[in-house]
C-alpha positions in Angstrom: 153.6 132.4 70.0 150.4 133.6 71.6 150.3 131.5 74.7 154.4 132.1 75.0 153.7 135.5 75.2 150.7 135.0 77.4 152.3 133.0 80.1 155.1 136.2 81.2 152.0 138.8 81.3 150.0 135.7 83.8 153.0 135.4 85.9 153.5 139.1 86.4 149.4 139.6 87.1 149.8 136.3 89.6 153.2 138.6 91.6 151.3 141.5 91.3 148.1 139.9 93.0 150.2 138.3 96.1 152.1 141.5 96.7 148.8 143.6 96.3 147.6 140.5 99.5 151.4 141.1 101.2 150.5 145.0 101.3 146.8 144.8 101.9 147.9 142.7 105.0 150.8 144.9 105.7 148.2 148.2 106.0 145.8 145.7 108.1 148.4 145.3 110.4 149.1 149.4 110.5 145.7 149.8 111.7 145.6 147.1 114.1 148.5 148.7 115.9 147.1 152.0 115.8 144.2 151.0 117.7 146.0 149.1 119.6 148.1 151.7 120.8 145.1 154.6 121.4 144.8 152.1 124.4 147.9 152.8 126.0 148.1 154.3 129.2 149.9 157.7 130.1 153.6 156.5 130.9 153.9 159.4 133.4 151.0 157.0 135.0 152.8 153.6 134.4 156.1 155.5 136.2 154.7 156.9 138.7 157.0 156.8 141.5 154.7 157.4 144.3 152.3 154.4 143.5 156.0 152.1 143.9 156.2 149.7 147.1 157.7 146.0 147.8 154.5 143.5 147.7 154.2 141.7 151.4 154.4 138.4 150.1 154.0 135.9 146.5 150.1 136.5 147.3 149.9 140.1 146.7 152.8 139.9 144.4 150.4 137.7 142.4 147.8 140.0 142.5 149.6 143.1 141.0 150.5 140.9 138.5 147.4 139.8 137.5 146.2 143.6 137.6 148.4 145.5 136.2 148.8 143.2 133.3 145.4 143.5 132.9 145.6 147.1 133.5 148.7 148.2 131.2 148.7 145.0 128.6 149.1 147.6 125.6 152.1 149.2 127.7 153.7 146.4 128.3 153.2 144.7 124.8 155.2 147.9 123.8 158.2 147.2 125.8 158.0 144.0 124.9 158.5 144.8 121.7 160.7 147.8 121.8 163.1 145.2 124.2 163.1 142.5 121.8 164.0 145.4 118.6 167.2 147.2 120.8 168.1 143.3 121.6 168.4 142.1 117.4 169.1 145.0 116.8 172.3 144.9 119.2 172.9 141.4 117.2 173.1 142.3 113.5 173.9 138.9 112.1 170.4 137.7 114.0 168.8 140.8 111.7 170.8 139.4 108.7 169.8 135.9 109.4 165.9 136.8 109.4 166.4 138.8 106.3 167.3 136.1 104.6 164.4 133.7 106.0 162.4 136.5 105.0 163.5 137.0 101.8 163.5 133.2 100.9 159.6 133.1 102.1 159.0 136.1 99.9 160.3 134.6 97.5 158.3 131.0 97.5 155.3 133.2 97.9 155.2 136.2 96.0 157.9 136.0 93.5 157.7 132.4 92.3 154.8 131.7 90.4 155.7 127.7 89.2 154.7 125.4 91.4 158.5 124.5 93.4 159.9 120.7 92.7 161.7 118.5 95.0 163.0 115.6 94.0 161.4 115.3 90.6 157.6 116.2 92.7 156.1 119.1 92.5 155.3 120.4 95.7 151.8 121.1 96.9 151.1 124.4 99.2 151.5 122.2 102.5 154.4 121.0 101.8 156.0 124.2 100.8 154.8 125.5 103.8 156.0 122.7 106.0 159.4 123.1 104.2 159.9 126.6 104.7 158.5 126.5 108.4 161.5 123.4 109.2 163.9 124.7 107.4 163.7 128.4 109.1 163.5 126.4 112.3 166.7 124.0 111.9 168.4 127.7 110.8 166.8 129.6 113.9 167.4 127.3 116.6 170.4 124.8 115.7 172.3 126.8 112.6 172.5 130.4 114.5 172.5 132.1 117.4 169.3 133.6 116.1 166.9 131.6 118.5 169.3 131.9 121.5 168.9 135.8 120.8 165.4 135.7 120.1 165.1 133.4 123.8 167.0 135.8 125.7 165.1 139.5 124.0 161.6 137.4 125.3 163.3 136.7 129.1 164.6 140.4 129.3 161.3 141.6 128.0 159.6 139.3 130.6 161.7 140.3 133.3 161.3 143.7 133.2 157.6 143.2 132.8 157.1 141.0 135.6 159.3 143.1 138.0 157.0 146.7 137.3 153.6 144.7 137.7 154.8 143.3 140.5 156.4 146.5 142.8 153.3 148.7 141.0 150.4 149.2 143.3 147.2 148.8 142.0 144.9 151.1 143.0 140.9 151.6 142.5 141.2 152.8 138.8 141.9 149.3 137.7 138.5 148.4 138.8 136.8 150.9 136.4 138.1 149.0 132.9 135.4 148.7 130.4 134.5 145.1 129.4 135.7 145.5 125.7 138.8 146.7 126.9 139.2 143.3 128.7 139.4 141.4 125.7 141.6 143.8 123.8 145.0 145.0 123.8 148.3 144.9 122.1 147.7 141.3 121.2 145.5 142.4 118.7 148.5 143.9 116.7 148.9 140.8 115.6 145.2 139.0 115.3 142.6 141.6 115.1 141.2 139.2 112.4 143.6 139.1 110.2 144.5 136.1 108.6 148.1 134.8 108.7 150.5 135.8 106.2 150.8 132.3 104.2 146.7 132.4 103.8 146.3 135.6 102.7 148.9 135.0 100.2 147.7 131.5 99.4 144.4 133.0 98.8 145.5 135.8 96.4 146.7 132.3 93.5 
């Protein structure tokens, strides 16, 4: 009776633990953006319509691009962002798709504490991950119209990108960028040294 009673209080410390990961992960996240975006140039200085002009050929074009990538990389993470949201956002059943993949992963991480069989096997961590990973890719791109969406938010995002680093003039305050700058940015949202979701959670069994 002991261990029956036992087993319930395990399987609730076990959720509580990976949640406590999922949240501690979560906030990691919260403050990697938050840097991030202290890094963000003035957007009356990424609009600036006098500093506008058509680049004389793909040479200088080129260079723009490399420079004000460079230059504005947090800016431009944010529209990239803030393009793909107002795109699946515009296509609720793309949202409702990935809620359910979400869910479904929460669930096989968090909620579940028993190891998940599949034909009569009991499925080790890789292979729960390599399940979950093809099945929310056979749903993304051949189920749904969720990976078409997802394709077309990225190309918009692009192309807006591309075309303001492009007809943006450069001028001599891109030269001035400090060297840890370089290396930083808005892709650290999403590294900054975090571990991915799936290890942090793995690590918290």
């Amino acid at each position: 009776m002991a261990e029956a009673g036992g087993q319930p209080a395990e399987s609730a410390e076990l959720v509580a633990s990976r949640a406590g990961a999922v949240l501690g992960f979560a906030a990691k996240l919260k403050e990697n953006a938050a840097q991030s975006f202290k890094e963000a140039k003035p957007w009356a200085e990424v609009f600036d319509r006098t500093a506008f002009g058509k680049p004389s050929g793909m040479a200088e074009a080129t260079g723009r691009l490399r420079k004000n990538v460079s230059y504005f990389k947090v800016n431009y993470g944010i529209v990239g962002v803030s393009t793909t949201a107002l795109v699946m956002f515009m296509n609720p059943w793309s949202l409702i798709v990935l809620a359910v993949l979400a869910l479904l992963w929460g669930y096989a991480y968090i909620v579940r504490t028993s190891p998940i069989v599949l034909g009569g096997r009991k499925l080790s961590d890789r292979e729960k991950f390599l399940a979950l990973s093809g099945t929310s890719l056979v749903v993304v791109f051949f189920l749904t119209s969720v990976g078409a969406t997802m394709f077309y938010a990225l190309g918009l995002s692009m192309l807006l990108i591309g075309a303001h680093a492009a007809l943006r003039v450069p001028d001599d305050l891109f030269l001035d960028e400090a060297p840890e700058q370089q290396s930083g940015g808005f892709l650290s949202l999403l590294t900054g040294g975090s571990k991915p979701m799936a290890a942090v959670v793995a690590n918290a069994v």
